[in-house]
N, C-alpha and C positions, 0 to 999 in steps of 0.2 A: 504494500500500500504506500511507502514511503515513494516507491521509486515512478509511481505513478504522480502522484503530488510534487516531487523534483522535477518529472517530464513536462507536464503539467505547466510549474509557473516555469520552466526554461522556454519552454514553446510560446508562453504569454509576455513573457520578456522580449524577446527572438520578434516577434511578431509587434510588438510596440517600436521597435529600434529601425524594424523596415518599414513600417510607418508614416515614422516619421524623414519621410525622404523630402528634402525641398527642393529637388530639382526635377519638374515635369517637362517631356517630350512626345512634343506632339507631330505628326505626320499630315503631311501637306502636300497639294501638287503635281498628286500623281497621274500623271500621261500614259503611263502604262505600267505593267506588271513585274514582277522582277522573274524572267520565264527561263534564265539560265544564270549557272554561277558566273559570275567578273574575276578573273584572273590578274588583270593589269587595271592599272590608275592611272594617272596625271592629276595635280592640282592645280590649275587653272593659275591663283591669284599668285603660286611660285614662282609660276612659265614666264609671265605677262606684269608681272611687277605692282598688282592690283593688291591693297588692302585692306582687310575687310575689319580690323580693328584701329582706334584711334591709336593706339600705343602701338610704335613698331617691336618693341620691346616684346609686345602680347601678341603679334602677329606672325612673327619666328616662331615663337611658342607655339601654337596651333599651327604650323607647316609639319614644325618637327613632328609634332603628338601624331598629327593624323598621318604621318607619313612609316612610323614609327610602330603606330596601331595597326595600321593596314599590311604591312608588311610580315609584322609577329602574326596575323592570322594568313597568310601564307600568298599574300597578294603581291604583283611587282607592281615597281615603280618605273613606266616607260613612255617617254617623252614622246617616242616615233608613231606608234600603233596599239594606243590605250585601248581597253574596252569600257573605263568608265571614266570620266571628265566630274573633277569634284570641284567647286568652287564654295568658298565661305565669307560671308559677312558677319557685322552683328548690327547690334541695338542697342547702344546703351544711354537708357532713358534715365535721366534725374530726376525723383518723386520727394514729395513729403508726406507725410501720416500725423495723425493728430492720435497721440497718447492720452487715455483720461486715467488721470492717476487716482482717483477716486470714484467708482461706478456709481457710486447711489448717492445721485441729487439732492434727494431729501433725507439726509440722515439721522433725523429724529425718528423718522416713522418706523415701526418694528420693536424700536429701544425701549419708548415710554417714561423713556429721562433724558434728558438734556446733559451732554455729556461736552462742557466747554472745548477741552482737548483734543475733540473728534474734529468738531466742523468750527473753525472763525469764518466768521461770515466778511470781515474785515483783509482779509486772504483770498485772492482769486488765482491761484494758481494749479487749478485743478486739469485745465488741459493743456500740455506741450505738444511740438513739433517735436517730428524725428524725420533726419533726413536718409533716405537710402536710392538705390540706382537700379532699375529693372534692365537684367542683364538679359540678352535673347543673343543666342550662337543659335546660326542661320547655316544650315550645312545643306546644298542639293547637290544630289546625284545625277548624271546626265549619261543618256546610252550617245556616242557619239558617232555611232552607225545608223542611226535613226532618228536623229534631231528630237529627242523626246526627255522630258524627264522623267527618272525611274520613281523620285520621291524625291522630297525637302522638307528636312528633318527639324525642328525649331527646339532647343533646350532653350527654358523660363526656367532662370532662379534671380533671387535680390543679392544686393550685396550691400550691408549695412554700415562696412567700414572697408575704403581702401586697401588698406594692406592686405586683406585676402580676397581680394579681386581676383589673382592671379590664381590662387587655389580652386574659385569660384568657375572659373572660367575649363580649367582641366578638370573640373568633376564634372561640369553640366557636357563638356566638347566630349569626355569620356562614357556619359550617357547617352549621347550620338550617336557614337561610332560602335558602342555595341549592340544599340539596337540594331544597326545598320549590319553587322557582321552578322546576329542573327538572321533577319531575314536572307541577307547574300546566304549564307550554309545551307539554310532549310531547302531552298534551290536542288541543295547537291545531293541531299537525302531520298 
């Protein structure tokens, strides 16, 4: 019975932790099917000198990864006679959010005493700004024998502080590319 109740909350742990994933990709634009596996690649924004990131810095970064990725699942890298043409951009939107640091308005009601400590009415700093940046890695796949797109693949996640933009950007680019490698395999099964 123990190892049933171990299993149990390890599985409800396990299951909270993937969860909580913040980086959603969604599937876009597709012209056609993916009706054989791709062997070979080109990245387009490598070839042709195009950047799809404001940072050059974070645009090398995404050459390498996807080049890097594709290859460790047993893809070449061939300039002359690709079978798939990748190109990437992004998005990077600057938002604001309004934090309420106090949910309940009326904070007498419920209590039934007047609790000074709780609420100064002389105090109006119940709601801030927080600023953060809606990141979108914009990856399409193109069959370059067919002028068509296979799909174009979009990772959403936020980035609330700078410095891990760059982490932000290889988790969501790393979400991409494996959806992507899934379906190229399922291809070959």
């Amino acid at each position: 019975m123990k190892w049933v109740i171990h299993i149990f909350s390890l599985a409800l742990i396990l299951a909270f932790f993937t969860s909580c994933k913040s980086i959603e990709v969604f599937k876009e634009n597709t012209e056609m099917p993916i009706v054989r596996p791709y062997k070979s690649f080109v990245i387009i924004n490598k070839e042709v000198g195009m950047r799809g990131f404001s940072s050059q810095f974070m645009d090398e970064l995404v050459q390498i990864q996807i080049q890097e990725t594709l290859e460790s699942n047993g893809m070449i890298y061939d300039t002359k006679q690709p079978d798939l043409v990748i190109r990437y951009y992004s998005n990077e939107d600057l938002r604001q959010r309004e934090v309420v640091n106090n949910a309940n308005p009326y904070p007498f009601w419920g209590y039934r005493v007047y609790n000074p400590w709780f609420f100064n009415p002389y105090q109006n700093n119940r709601v801030s700004t927080n600023n953060y940046e809606l990141l979108q890695v914009i990856v399409d796949f193109i069959d370059p024998s067919k002028d068509k797109f296979l799909m174009t693949l979009t990772g959403v996640t936020e980035v609330s502080n700078p410095k891990y933009k760059q982490k932000k950007v290889e988790k969501t680019l790393n979400s991409v590319l494996k959806s992507f490698v899934f379906q190229n395999n399922k291809t070959q099964n």
